[in-house]
Backbone as a chain_set.jsonl record, in Angstrom:
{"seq": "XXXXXXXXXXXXXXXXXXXXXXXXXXXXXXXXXXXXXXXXXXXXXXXXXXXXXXXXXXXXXXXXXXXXXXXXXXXXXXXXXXXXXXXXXXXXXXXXXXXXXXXXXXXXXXXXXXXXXXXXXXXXXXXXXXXXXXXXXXXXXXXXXXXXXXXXXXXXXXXXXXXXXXXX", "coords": {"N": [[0.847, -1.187, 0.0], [0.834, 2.164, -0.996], [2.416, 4.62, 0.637], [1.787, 8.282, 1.428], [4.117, 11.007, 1.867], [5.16, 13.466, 3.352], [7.826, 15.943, 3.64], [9.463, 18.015, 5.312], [11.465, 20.963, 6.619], [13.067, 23.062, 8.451], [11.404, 24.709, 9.977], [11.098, 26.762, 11.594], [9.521, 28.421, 13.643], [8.351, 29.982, 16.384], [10.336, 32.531, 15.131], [10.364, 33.135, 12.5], [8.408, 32.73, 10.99], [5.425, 33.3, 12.149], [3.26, 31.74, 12.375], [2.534, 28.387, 10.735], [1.852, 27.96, 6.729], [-1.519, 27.626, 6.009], [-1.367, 26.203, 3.782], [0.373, 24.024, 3.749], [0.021, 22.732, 6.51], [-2.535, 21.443, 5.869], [-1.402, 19.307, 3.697], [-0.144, 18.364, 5.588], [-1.75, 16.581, 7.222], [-3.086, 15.57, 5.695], [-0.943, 13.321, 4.815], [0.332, 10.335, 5.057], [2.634, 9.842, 6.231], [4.653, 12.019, 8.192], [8.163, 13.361, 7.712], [10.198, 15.497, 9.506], [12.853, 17.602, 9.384], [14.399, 18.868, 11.485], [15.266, 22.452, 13.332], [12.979, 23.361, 14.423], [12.428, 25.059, 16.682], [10.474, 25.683, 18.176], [9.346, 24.165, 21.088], [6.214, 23.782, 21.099], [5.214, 23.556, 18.411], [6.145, 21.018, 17.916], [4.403, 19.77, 19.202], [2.113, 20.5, 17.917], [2.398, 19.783, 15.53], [2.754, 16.535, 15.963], [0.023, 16.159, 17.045], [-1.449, 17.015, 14.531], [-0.562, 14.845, 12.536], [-0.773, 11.998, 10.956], [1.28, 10.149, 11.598], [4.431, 10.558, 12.698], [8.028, 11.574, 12.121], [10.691, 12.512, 13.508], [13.576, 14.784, 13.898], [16.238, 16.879, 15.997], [17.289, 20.273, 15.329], [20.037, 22.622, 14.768], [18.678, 24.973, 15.758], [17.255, 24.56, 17.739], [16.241, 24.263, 21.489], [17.191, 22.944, 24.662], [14.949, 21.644, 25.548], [13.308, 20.665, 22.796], [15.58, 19.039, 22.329], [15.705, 17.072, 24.208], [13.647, 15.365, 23.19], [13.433, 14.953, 20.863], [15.455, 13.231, 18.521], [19.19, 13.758, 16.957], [19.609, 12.067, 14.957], [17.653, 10.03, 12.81], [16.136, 6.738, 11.756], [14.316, 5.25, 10.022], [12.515, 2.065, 8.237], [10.057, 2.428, 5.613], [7.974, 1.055, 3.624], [9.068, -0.807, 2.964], [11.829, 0.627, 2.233], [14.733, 2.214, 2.975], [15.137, 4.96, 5.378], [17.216, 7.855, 6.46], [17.265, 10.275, 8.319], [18.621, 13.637, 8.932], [19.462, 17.332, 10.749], [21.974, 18.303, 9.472], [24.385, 18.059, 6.996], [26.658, 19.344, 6.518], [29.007, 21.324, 4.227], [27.952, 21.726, 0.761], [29.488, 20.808, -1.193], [31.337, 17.941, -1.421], [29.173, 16.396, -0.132], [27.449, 14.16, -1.348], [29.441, 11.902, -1.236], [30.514, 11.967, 1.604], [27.594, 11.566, 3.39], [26.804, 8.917, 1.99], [29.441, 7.394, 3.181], [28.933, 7.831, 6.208], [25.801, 7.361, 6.124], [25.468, 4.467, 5.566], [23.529, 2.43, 5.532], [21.222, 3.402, 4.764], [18.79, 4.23, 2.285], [17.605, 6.626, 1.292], [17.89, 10.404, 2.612], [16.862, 12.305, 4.321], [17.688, 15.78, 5.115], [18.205, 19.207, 6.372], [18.783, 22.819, 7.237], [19.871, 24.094, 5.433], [18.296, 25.761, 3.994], [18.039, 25.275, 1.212], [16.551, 23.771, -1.314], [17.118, 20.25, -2.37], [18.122, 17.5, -4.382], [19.463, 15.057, -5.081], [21.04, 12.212, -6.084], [23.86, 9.637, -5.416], [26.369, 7.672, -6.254], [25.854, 5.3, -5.496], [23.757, 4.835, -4.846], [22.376, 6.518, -2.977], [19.806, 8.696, -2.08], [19.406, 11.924, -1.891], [17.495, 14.321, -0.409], [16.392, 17.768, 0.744], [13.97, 19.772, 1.509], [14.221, 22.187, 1.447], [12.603, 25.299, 3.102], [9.464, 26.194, 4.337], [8.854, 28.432, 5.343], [11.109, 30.156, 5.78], [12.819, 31.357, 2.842], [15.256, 32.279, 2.072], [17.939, 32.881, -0.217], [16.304, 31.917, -2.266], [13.758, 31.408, -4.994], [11.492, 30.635, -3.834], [9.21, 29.703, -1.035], [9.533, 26.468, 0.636], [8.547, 22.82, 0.945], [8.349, 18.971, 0.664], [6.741, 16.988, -1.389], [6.109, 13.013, -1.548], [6.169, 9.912, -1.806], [6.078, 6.319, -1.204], [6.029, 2.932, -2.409], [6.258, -0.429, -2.534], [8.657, -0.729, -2.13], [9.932, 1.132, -3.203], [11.037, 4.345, -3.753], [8.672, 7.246, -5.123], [7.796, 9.898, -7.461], [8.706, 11.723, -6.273], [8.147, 15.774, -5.715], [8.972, 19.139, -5.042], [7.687, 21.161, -3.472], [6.144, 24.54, -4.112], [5.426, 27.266, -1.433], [2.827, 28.782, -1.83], [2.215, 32.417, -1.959], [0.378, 34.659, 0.584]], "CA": [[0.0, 0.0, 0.0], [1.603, 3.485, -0.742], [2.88, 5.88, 1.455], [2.258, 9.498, 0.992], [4.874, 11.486, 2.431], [5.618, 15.12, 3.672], [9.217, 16.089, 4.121], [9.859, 19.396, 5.992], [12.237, 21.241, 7.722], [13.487, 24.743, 9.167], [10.153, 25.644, 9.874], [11.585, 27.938, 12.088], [8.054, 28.876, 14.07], [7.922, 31.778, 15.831], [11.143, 33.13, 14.734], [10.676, 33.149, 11.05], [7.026, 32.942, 10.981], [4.004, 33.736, 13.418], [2.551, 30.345, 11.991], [2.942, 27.624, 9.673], [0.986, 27.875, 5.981], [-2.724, 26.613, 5.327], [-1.169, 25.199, 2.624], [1.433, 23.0, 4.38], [-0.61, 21.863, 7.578], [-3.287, 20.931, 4.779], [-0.627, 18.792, 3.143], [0.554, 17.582, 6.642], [-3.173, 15.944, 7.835], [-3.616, 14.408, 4.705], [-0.102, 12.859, 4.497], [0.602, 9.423, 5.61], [3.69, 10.052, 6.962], [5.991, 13.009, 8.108], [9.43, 13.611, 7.939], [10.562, 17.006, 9.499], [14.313, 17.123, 9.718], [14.846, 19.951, 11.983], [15.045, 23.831, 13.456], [11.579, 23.669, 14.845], [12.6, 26.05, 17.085], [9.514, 25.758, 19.762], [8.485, 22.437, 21.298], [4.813, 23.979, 20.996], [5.646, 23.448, 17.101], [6.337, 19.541, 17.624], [3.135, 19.004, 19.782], [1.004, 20.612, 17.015], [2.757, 18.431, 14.335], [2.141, 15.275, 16.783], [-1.42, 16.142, 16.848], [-2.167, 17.075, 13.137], [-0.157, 14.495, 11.308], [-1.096, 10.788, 11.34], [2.861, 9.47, 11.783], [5.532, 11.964, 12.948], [9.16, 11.63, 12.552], [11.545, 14.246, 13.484], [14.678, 15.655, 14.594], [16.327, 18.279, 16.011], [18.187, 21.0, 14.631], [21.255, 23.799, 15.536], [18.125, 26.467, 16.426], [16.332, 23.786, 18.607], [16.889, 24.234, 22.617], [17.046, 22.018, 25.26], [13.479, 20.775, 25.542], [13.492, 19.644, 21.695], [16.87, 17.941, 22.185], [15.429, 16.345, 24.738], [11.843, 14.537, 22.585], [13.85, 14.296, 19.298], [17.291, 12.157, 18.294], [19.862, 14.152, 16.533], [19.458, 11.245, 13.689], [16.706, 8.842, 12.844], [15.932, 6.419, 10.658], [12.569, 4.168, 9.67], [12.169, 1.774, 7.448], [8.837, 2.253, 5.289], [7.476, 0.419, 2.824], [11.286, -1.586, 2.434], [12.676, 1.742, 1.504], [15.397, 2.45, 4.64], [15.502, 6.039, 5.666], [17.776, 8.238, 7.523], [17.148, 12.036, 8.477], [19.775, 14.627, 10.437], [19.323, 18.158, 10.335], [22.799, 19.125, 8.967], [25.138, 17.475, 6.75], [27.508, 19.928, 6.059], [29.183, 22.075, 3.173], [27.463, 21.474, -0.371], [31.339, 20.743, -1.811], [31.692, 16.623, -0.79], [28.337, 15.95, 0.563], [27.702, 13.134, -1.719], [30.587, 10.784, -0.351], [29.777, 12.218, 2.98], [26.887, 10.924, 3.578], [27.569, 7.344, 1.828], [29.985, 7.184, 4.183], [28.301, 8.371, 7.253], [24.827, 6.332, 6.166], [25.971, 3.106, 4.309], [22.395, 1.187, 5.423], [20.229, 4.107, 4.01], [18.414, 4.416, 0.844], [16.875, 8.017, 1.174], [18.69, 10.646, 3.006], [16.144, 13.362, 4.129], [18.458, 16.955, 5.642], [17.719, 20.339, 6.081], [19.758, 23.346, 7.255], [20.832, 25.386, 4.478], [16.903, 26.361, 3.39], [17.815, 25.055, -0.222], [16.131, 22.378, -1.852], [18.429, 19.758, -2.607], [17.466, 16.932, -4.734], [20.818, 14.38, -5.956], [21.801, 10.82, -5.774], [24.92, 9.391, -5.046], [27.342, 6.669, -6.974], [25.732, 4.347, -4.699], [22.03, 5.281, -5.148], [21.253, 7.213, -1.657], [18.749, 9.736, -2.631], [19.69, 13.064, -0.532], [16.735, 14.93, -0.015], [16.109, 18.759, 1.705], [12.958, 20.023, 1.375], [13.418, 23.442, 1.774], [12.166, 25.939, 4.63], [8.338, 26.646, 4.279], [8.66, 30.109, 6.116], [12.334, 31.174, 5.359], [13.539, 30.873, 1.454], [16.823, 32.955, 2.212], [18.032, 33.01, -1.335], [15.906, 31.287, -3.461], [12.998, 32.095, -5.418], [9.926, 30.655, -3.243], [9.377, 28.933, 0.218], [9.323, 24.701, -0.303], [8.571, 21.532, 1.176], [8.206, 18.557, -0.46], [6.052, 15.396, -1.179], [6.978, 12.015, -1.699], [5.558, 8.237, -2.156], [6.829, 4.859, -0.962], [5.645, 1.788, -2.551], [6.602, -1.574, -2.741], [10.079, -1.301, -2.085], [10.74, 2.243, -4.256], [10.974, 5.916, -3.494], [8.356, 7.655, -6.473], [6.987, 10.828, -7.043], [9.254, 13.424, -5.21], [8.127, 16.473, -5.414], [9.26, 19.969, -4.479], [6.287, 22.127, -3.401], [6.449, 25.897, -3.348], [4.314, 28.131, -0.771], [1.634, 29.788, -1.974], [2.032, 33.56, -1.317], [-0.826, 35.076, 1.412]], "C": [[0.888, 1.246, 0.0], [1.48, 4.349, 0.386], [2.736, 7.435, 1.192], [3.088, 10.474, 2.006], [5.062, 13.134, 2.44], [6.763, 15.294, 4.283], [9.213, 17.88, 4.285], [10.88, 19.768, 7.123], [12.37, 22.895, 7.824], [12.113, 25.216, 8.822], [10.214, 27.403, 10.425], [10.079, 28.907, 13.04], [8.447, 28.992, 15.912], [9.066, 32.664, 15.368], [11.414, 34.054, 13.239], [9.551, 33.501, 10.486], [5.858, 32.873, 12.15], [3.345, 32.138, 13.474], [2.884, 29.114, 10.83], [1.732, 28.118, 8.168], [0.121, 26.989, 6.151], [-1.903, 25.501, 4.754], [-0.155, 23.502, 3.156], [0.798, 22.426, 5.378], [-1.617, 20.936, 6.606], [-2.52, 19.101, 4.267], [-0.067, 17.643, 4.361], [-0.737, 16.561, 7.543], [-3.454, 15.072, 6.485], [-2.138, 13.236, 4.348], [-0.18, 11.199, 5.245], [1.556, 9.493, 6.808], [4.445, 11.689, 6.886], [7.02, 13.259, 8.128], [10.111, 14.99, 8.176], [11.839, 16.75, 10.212], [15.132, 18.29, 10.49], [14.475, 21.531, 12.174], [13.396, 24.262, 13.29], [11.32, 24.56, 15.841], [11.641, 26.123, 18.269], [8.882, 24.227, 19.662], [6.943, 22.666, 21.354], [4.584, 23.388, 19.568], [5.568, 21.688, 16.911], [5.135, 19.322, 18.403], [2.081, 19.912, 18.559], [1.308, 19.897, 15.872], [2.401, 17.359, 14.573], [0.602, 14.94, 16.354], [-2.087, 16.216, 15.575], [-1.504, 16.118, 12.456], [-0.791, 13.004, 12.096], [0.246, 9.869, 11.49], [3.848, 10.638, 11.587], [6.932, 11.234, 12.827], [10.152, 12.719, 12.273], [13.174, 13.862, 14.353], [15.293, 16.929, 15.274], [17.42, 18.975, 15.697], [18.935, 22.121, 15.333], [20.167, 24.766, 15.989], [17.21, 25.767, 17.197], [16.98, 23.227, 20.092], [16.853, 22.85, 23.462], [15.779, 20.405, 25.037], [13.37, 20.093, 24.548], [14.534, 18.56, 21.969], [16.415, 16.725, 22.951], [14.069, 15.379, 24.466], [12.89, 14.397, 22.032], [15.649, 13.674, 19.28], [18.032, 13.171, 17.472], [19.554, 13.203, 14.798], [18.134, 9.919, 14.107], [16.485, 8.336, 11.765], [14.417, 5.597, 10.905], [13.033, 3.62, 7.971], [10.802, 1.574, 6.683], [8.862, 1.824, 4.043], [8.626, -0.3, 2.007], [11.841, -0.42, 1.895], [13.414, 1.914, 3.024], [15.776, 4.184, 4.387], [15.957, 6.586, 6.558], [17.304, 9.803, 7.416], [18.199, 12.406, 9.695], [19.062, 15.735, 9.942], [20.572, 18.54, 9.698], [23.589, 17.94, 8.153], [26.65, 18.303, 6.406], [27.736, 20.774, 4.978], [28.312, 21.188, 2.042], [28.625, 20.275, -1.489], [31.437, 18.914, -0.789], [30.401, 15.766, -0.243], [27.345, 14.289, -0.064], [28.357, 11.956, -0.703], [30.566, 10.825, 1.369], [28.803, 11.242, 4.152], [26.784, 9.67, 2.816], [28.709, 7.314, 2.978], [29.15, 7.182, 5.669], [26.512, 7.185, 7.363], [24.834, 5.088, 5.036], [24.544, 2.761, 4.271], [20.929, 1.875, 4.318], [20.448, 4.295, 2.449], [18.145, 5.619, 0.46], [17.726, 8.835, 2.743], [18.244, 12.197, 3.232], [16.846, 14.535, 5.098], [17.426, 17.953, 5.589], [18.503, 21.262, 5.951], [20.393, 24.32, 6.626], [19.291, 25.906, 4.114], [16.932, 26.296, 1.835], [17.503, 23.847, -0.509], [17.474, 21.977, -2.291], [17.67, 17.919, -3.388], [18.816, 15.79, -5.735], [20.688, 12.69, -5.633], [23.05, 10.393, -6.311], [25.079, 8.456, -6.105], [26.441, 5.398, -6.819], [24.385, 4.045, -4.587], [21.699, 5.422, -4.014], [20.811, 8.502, -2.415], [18.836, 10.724, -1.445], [18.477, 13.822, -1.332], [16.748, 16.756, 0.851], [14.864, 19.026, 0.787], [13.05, 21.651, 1.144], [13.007, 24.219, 2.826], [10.644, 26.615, 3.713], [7.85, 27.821, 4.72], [9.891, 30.943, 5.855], [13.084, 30.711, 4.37], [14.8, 31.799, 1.522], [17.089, 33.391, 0.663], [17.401, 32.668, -2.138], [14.493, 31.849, -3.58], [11.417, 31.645, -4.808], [10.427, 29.308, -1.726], [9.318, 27.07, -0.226], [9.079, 24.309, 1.104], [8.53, 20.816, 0.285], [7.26, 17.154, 0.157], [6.81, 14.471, -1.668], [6.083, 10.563, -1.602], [6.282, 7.274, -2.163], [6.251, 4.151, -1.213], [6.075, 0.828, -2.89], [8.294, -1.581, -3.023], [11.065, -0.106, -2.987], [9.917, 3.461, -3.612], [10.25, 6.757, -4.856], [7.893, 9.082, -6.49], [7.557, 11.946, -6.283], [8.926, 14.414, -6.43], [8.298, 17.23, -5.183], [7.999, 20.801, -5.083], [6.278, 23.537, -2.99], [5.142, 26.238, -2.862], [3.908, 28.751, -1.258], [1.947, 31.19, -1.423], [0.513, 33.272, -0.668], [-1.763, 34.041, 1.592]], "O": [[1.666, 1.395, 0.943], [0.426, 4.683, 0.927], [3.74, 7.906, 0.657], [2.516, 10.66, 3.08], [5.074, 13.824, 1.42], [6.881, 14.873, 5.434], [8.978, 18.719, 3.415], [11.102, 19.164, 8.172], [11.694, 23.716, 7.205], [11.722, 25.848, 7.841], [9.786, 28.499, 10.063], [9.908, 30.108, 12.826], [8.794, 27.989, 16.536], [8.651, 33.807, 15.172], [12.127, 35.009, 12.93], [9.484, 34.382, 9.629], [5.888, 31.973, 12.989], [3.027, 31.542, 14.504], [3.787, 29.403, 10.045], [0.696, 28.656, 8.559], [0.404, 25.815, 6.389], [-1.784, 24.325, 5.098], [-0.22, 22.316, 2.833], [0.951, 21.21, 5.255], [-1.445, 19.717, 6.62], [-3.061, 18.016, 4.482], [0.303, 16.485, 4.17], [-0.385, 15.876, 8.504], [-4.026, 13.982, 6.464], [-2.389, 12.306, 3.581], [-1.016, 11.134, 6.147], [1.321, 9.268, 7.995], [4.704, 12.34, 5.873], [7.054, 13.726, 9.266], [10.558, 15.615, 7.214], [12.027, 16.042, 11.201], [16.285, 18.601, 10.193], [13.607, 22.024, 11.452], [12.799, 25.022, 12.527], [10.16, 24.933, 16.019], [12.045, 26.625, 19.318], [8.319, 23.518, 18.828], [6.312, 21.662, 21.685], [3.623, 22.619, 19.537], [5.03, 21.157, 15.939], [4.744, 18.203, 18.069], [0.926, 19.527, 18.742], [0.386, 19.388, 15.234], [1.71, 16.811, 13.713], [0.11, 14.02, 15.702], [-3.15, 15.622, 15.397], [-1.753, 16.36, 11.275], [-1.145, 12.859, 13.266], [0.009, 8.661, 11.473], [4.0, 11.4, 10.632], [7.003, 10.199, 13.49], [10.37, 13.47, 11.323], [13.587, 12.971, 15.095], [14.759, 18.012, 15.033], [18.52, 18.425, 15.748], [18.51, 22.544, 16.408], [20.655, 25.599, 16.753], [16.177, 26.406, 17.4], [17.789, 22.306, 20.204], [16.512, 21.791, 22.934], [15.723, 19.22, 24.708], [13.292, 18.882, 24.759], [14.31, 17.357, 21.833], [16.622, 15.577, 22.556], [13.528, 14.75, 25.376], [13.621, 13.602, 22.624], [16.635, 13.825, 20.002], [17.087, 13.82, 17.023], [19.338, 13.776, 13.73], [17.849, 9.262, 15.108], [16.528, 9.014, 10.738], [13.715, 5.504, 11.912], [13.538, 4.205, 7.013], [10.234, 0.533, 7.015], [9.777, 2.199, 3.31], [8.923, -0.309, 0.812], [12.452, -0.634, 0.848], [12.781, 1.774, 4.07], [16.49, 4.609, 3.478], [15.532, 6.258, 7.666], [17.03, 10.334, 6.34], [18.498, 11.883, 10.769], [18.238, 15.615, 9.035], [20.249, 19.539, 9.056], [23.453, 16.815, 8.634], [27.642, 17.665, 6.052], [26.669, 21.175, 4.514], [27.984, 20.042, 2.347], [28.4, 19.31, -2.22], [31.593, 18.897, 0.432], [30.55, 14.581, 0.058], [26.738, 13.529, 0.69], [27.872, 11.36, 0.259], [30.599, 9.868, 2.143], [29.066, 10.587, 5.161], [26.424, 9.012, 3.792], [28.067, 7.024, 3.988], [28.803, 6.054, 6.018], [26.178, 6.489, 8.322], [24.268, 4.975, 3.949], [24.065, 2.719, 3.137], [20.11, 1.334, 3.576], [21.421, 4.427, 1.707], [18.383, 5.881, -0.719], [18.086, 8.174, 3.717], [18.813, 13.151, 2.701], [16.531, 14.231, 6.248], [16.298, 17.883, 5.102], [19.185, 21.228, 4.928], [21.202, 25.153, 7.036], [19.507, 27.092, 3.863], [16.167, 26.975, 1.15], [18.093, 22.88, -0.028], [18.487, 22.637, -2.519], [16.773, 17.331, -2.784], [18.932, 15.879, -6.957], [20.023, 12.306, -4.671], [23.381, 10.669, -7.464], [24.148, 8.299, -6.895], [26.267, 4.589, -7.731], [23.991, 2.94, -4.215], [20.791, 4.694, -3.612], [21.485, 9.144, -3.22], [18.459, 10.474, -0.3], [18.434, 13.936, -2.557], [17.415, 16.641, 1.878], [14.737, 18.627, -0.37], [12.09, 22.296, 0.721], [13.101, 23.519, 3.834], [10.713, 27.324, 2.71], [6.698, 28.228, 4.565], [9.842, 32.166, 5.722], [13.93, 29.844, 4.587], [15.285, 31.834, 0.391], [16.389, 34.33, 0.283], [17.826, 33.098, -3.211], [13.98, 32.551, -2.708], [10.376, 32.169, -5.203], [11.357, 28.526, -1.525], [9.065, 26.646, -1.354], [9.252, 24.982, 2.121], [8.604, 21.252, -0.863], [7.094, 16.596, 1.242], [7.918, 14.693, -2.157], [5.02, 10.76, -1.013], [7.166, 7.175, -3.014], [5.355, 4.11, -0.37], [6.546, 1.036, -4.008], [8.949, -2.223, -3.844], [12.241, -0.186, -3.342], [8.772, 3.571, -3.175], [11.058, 7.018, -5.747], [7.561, 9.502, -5.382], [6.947, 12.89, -5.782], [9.186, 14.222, -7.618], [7.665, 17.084, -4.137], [7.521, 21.039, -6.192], [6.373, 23.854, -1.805], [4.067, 25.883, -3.345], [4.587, 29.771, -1.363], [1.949, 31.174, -0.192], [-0.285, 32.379, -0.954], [-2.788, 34.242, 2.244]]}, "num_chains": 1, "name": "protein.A"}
């Protein structure tokens, strides 16, 4: 049975934004699964994700204090639908991050980050599928806010996705 998936990170809530988008909670109640890979910034933020999504997994990120550190793992993985996934919030410079991470996650297939607020969308030598989603409240340089969707079935990653925010 497929998976539909929501990958998000640096929401950054209240720092960045007052709230999250319609458009993205929308997206996050109808999803199967979540994957938010960091810089959630208020543990109020992870108990309203808890409550609106139907399967949460998270991390926490360099702008996430105590209290997060203390619910979420630095790294996590799940295996869904035989696809093996890992999420951190950071991997580092842009320059090596490939070999990096192959190194760092040999067992993983998918390789969902955040951190820099740029989509990021590559696979490796080795076929790990690195993933960022994007920041849904702070696009820094780039030309619109993101998350992204995503679909696991029968043993394959289909269907990614990158979803820009809706202005207003």
């Amino acid at each position: 049975m497929p998976l539909h998936l929501v990958l998000v990170a640096d929401t950054h809530v209240p720092k960045r934004a007052r709230a999250l988008p319609a458009q993205l909670w929308s997206a996050v109640e109808s999803a199967d699964m979540v994957l938010h890979a960091g810089d959630w910034v208020e543990a109020s933020l992870l108990a309203e994700f808890e409550q609106r999504s139907r399967s949460l997994l998270g991390v926490f990120g360099n702008n996430d204090g105590p209290q997060l550190r203390r619910r979420l793992p630095e790294v996590a993985t799940a295996t869904l639908e035989g696809v093996n996934f890992a999420m951190v919030h950071e991997t580092g410079q842009a320059k090596g991050r490939e070999a990096r991470c192959e190194a760092l996650y040999p067992e993983a297939d998918v390789l969902v980050f955040g951190h820099s607020h740029i989509p990021w969308d590559t696979t490796t030598p080795r076929g790990l599928r690195l993933l960022n989603p994007g920041s849904p409240t702070d696009r820094r340089r780039q030309p619109a806010c993101t998350y992204m969707t995503a679909v696991v079935d029968a043993g394959r990653l289909a269907d990614v996705r990158l979803v820009e925010v809706s202005r207003g």
